[in-house]
N, C-alpha and C positions, 0 to 999 in steps of 0.2 A: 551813601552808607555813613553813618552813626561814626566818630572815632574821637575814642576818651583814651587820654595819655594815662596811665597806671602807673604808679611808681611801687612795687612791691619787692623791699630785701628780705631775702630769706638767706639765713646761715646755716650749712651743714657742719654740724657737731661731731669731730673727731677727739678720738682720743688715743694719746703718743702712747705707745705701748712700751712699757718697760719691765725689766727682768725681776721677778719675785722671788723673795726667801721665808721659806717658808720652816718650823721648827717640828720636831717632834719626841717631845718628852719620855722617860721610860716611866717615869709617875708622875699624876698630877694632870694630865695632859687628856681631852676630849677629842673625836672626830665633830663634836658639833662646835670646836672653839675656831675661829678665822687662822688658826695656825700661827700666829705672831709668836714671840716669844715670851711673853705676857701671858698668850693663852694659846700654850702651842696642841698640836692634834697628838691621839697617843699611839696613832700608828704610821709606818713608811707607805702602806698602802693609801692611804687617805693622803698622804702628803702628795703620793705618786696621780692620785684621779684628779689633782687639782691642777699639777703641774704641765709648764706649756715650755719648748722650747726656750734655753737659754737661763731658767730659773736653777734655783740652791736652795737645796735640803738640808740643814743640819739637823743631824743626829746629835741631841743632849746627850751628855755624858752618862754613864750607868748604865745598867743589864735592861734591856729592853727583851720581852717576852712574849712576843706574836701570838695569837691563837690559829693563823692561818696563815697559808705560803702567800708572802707580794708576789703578785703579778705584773709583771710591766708592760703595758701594751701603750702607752702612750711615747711619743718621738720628739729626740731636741733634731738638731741638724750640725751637719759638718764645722757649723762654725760659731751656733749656739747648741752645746748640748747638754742637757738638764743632768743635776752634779748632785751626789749622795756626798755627804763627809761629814767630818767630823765636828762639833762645835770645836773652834778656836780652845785648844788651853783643855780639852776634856776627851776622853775618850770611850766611844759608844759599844757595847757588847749585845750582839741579838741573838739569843740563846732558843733555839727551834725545839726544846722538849717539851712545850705544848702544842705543836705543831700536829694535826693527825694524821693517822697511818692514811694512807689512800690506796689501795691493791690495785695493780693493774699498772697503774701508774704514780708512783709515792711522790708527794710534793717536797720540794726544794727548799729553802729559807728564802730564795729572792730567784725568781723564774720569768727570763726577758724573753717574751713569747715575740713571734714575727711582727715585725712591722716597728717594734721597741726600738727603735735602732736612735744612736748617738747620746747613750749615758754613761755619766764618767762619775763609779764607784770607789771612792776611795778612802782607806784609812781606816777601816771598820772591822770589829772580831766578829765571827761568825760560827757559833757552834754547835755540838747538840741537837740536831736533828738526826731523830733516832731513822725515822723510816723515808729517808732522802738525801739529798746533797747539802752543798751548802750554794754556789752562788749555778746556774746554767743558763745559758746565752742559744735564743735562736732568733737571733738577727744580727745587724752589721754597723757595724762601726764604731761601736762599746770599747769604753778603756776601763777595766775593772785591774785596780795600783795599789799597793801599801793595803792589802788587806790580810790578816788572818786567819785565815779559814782550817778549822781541825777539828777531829772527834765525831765528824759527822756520817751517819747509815749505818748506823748501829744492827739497828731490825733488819733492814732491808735487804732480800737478796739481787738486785740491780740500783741503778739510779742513785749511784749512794759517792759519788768522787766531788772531792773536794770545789773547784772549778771545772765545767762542764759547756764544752763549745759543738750544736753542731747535731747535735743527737739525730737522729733520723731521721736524713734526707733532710732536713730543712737548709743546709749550705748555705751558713752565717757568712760574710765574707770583712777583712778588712778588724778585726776585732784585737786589740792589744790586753794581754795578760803579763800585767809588769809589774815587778818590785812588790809581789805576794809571799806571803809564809803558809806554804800549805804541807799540814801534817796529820796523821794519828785519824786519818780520815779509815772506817772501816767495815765492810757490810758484814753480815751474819754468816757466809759462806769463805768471805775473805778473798772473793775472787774477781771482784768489780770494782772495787773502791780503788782509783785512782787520785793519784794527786791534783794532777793538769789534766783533762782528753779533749780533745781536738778529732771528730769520730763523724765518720761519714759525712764527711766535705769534699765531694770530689771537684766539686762545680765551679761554686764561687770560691776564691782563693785571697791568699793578702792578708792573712792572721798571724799573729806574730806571739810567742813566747817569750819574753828577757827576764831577764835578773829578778827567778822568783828560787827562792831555797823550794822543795822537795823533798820532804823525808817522811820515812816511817808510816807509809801507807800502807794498805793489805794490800793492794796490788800491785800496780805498777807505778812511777813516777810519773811519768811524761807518757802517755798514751796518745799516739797518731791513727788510732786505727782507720782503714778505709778512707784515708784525706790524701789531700795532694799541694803540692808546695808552701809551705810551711815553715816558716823561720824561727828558727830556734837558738837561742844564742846569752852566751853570758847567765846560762843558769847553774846552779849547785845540788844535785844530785844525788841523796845515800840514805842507805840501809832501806828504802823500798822492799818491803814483801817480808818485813820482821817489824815484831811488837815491842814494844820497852826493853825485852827480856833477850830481844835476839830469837824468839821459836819465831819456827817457820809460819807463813803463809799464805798468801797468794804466790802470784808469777814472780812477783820479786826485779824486772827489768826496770833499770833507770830511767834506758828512752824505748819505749817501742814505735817501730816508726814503720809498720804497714798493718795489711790484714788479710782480708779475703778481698778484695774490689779489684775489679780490672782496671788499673789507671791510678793506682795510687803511688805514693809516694814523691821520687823528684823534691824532695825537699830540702832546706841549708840548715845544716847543724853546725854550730859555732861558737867556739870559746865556753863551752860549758865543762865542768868539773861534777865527775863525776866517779861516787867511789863507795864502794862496799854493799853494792845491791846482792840481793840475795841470786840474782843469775845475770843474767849478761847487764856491762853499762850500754850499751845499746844496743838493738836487735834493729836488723831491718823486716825482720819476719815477715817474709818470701812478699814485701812490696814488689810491683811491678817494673817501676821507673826506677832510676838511677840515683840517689841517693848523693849530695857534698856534704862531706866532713871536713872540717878545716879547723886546726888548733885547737883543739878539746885536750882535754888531761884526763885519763881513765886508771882508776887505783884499785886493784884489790876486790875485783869483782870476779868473784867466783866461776862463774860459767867460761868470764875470758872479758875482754874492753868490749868486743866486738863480735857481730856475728853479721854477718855480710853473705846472701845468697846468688848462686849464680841467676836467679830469675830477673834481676837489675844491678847488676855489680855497680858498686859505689867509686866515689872518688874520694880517694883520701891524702889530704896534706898537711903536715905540718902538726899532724896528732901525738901526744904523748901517751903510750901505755905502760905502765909499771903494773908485774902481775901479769895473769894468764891472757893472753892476747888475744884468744878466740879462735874463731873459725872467717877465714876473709877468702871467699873465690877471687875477686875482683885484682887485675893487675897493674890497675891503674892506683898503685900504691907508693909513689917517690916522694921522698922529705919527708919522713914518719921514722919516730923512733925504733922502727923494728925495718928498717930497712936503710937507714944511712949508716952509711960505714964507718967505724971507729966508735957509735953511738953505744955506750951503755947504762939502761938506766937502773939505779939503786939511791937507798934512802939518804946516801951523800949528796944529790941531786940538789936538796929543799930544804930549804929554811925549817922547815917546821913539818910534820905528820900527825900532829897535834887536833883533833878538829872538837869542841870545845867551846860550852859557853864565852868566854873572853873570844871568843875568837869565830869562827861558824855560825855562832850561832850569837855574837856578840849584836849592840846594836848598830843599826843600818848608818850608811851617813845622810845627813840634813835632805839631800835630794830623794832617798830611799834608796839608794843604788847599794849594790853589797858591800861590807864591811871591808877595809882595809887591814889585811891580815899576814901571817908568813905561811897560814897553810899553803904546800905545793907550790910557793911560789922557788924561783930557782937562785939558788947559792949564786954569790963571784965564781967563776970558775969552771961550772957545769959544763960537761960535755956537749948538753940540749943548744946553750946557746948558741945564735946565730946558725944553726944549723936545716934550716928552713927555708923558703921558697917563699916570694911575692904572691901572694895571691889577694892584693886587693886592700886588706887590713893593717894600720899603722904600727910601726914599729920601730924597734930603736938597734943600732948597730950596722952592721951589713947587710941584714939578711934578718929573717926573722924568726926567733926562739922556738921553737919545739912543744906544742901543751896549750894553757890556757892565757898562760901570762906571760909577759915580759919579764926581765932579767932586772938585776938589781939596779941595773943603770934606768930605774924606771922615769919613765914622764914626769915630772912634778911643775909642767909647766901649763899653767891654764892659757887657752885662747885669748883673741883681743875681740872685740867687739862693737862695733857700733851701727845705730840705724842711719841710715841715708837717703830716704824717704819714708813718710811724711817730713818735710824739714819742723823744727821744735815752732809751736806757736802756729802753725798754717792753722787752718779752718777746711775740713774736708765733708764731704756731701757726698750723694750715691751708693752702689752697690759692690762696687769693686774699684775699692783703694787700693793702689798697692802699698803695700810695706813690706822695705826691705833692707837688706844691714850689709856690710861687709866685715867679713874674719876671717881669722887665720890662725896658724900655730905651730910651733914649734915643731914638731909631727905630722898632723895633718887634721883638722876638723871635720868630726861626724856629722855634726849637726846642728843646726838651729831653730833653737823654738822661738816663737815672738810671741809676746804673751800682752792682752790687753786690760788693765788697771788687774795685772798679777794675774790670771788665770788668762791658759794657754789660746791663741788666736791661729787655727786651722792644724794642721798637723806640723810635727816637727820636718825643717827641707832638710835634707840629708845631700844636695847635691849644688855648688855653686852655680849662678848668681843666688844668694838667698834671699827668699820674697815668699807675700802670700797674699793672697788678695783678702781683703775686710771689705766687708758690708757692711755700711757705717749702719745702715738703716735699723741694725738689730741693736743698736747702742744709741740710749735715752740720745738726748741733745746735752751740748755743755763739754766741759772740760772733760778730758780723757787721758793717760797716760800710757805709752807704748814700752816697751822696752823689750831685749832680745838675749835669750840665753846661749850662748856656744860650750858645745864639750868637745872633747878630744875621747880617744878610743882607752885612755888611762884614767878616765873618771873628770877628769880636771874639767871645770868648766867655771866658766865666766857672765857676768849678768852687765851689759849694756849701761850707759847711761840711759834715765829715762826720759822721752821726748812726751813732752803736752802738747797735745792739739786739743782741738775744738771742735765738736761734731757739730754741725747745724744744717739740719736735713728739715727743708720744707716740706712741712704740716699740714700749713694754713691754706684750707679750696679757697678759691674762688666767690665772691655772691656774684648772683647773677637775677635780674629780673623781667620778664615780659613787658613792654612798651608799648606794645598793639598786637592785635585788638583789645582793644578795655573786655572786662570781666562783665558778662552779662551782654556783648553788644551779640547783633542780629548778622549773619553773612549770608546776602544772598548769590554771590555767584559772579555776581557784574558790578563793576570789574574785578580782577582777580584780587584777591588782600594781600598786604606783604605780613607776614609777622616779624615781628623784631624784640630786640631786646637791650639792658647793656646788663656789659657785665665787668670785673674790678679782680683783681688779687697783688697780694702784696709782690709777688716777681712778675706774676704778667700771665694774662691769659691766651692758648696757645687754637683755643677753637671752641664755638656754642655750637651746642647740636641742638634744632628744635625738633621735637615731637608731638603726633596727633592721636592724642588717646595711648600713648605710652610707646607709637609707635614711628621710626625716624621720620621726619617732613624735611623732603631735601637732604642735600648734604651738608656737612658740617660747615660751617661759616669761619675761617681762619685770622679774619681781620675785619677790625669795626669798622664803619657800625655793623652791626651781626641783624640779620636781618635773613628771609628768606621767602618768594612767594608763595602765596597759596591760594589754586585754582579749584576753590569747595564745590565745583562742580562733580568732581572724584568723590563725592565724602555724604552720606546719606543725609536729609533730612534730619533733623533733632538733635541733639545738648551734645559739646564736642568738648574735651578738655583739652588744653596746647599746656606743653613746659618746655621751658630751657636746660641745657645741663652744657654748663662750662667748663674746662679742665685746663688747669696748669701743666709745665713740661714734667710735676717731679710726679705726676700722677695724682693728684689729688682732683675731687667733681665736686659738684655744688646741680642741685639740682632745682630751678626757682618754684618758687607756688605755681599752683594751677592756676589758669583762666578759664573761666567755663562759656563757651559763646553756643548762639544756636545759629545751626545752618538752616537756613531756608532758601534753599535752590529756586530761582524762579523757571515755572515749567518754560519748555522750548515752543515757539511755534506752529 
């Protein structure tokens, strides 16, 4: 038999994929321009069918005028996930009164349908959609921050609240609603338009509420209907269920936190303020499960703070009610201002009753978190302080205050911070780096984010040792810069020195080429042929697979020479193609040219 040495490189063509930013103007701006900033596109929708995991949208500055609801059905991930904001230095307004009516079912201004899951909305006005909401979430793991949403469901008699998690049966789970201004939101009956709802979730769970203001909705503030554990915490609460004018109209409830579902409720309500809703600051409205209240501040709310059914009696600690107190079955009520002795509360209590542009409504600080202010917070001297029970949440004195806030002796001390792996300068590769930091503080540390070159890297850890795992592999190669945020439960927080490392995450396959049989020779059968090959990469080849017409010949060959026989007895008559395909440890192939031989079996005896 015939055998010609072949020397054939063939290079397989990768390309390092990195994260896109993509623009989109309120004029000036095409869907047929590449989105740059030069020539950005004129809708979020076009920005959204382009975009992949890990990419950034800015929104130009000025009123942006949609003709039709975004739909978001495409997905970043846990630890790349595709970011709406605002350009640097400008801010973007999407005003939904060209949006059209839809009956049946009225479109949204931005509607993250299932499967949308891990987009982080932030910093954006949202208003004026007459016959819908403004921002609704049916999927997981969404952090929609720092946005403005108000004025929106005018027309509409449903589907008309400001933020919207969860609608029917689809059980979003895992989704952050934080450091939003949601107001003035209001349907045509005045009986839907909610600020926040979080509405038929019974399922998947892990959605979280914070530090969003709430006010002046036609219905309710904080809507739980039909969901099931649900954290709710550090939000500000009032006048729900009244217009500019104070007339009546919807339900008017701050928090409503059940509905009609078997199995709802069970959820943690925390350090929220809340005050002058047109009927209860919170209703459990005859939820099923059991209901934690811990350190809330309830003012002035007409119907009473609370209304608590014997169908899941709640637990309640460390709440302040000033004002009509409600209706509470539950007896598991110790360390509450309507139940510790010697406690009385009246307007000598607070700093301030004041609630007021400069101050409520004043602007956010740098982080978004809410304004530092004297509304409801407690005088030197108050009976409330220290009159409260450990339950978990930091605090100052003996014991812990009564309400939403701390006492005058407030926290003013931010955490310490720093990372402790990656060390500064290493070079890291793979899927799961860890990074992680140690802090501390004065009180005690909530949290740490680690953020990578400034934008946040997995979820915030809330629990020491702090770490998260990075996969490098979603971050270009090159220089990178880490660094790690800590807060305290007083707002304070603190930003890490930054650590530079170096991603360098192998690319580059492998070539590999066929050695025998030469292209074009003849195999008859006798004796059997070896095929072989070599093959090369810049850290090292970890195995050649040969193949016969595309399909495995032998097993993989782990160590040169690579090489494997072949008994074309097996293998019909006429034109046979063989390849190689080599593979590095970091996953990368190379696949070599074909060789085309022809088998000519010699008959048997």
């Amino acid at each position: 038999m015939k055998k010609v040495l072949l020397s054939i490189c063939c290079m397989l063509l990768t390309q390092i994929c990195t994260a896109a930013t993509y623009y989109v103007a309120p004029s000036g701006g095409s869907n047929s321009n590449p989105g740059t900033i030069s020539q950005p596109f004129a809708t979020l929708q076009k920005a959204h069918d382009v975009a992949n995991a890990g990419d950034l949208i800015y929104m130009r500055g000025g009123t942006h005028m949609p003709s039709a609801q975004t739909t978001i059905t495409r997905a970043g991930t846990s630890t790349a996930r595709i970011r709406v904001e605002n350009y640097p230095g400008e801010v973007a307004v999407v005003d939904g009164t060209n949006i059209p009516s839809n009956p049946g079912d009225p479109y949204w201004i931005v509607r993250i349908q299932p499967g949308g899951n891990y987009w982080h909305i932030k910093g954006i006005e949202w208003l004026n959609n007459h016959d819908g909401g403004g921002i609704t979430i049916f999927s997981s793991g969404n952090i929609i921050e720092m946005n403005n949403v108000h004025h929106n469901g005018r027309d509409s008699s449903w589907a008309s609240s400001g933020i919207a998690v969860g609608e029917w049966g689809s059980n979003p789970s895992n989704n952050l609603i934080l450091n939003n201004d949601v107001h003035h939101n209001r349907d045509i009956d005045n009986g839907d338009a909610d600020g926040i709802e979080i509405k038929h979730s019974i399922v998947n769970l892990g959605n979280i509420i914070r530090g969003n203001r709430v006010w002046r909705n036609s219905d309710d503030g904080i809507d739980l209907w039909n969901s099931k554990q649900i954290t709710v915490e550090g939000n500000w609460v009032w006048e729900n269920g009244f217009d500019d004018s104070l007339n009546p109209l919807g339900d008017g409830n701050g928090l409503k936190l059940g509905g009609t579902a078997s199995g709802d409720g069970q959820h943690t309500i925390r350090q929220n303020v809340v005050w002058k809703n047109k009927a209860y600051g919170m209703t459990d409205n005859l939820a099923d499960l059991s209901i934690t209240y811990h350190n809330n501040s309830m003012w002035s709310n007409p119907s009473g703070s609370f209304f608590d059914d014997s169908t899941g009696p709640g637990v309640f600690r460390n709440n302040m009610s000033f004002g009509s107190l409600g209706s509470i079955s539950s007896s598991n009520t110790s360390f509450n201002s309507w139940t510790v002795s010697g406690v009385t509360v009246d307007a000598s209590d607070f700093q301030s009753l004041a609630f007021d542009s400069t101050c409520v409504l004043g602007p956010r600080q740098s982080d978004g978190s809410l304004p530092n202010c004297p509304f409801l917070r407690l005088v030197s001297g108050s009976d409330l302080i220290d009159k409260g029970t450990d339950v978990g949440l930091p605090f100052n004195g003996t014991a812990p205050d009564l309400g939403a806030f701390e006492s005058s002796s407030a926290d003013t001390t931010p955490p310490t911070v720093s990372i402790t792996a990656p060390a500064a300068g290493a070079t890291v590769s793979g899927t799961s780096v860890t990074v992680s930091a140690n802090a501390s503080d004065n009180v005690g540390v909530v949290g740490v984010q680690f953020k990578l070159d400034g934008v946040n890297l997995g979820a915030e850890d809330t629990a020491s040792p702090y770490s998260t795992a990075w996969d490098t592999t979603s971050a270009s190669n090159g220089s990178h810069t880490l660094t790690a945020v800590a807060r305290d439960a007083a707002g304070n927080s603190t930003t890490s020195a930054s650590v530079s490392v170096t991603v360098s995450n192998d690319t580059t396959p492998p070539t590999v080429s066929i050695t025998a049989p030469a292209g074009g020779a003849t195999i008859d059968g006798s004796p059997a042929a070896n095929v072989s090959a070599t093959a090369a990469d810049n850290v090292g080849v970890v195995g050649v697979q040969f193949k016969l017409d595309g399909v495995n010949l032998g097993a993989e060959d782990t160590s040169a020479p690579y090489c494997v026989p072949w008994n074309s007895a097996s293998t019909t008559n006429g034109s046979h193609t063989l390849t190689a395909v080599a593979r590095d440890a970091a996953g990368n192939s190379a696949t070599s040219a074909g060789v085309t031989v022809t088998v000519n079996n010699m008959p048997s005896c």
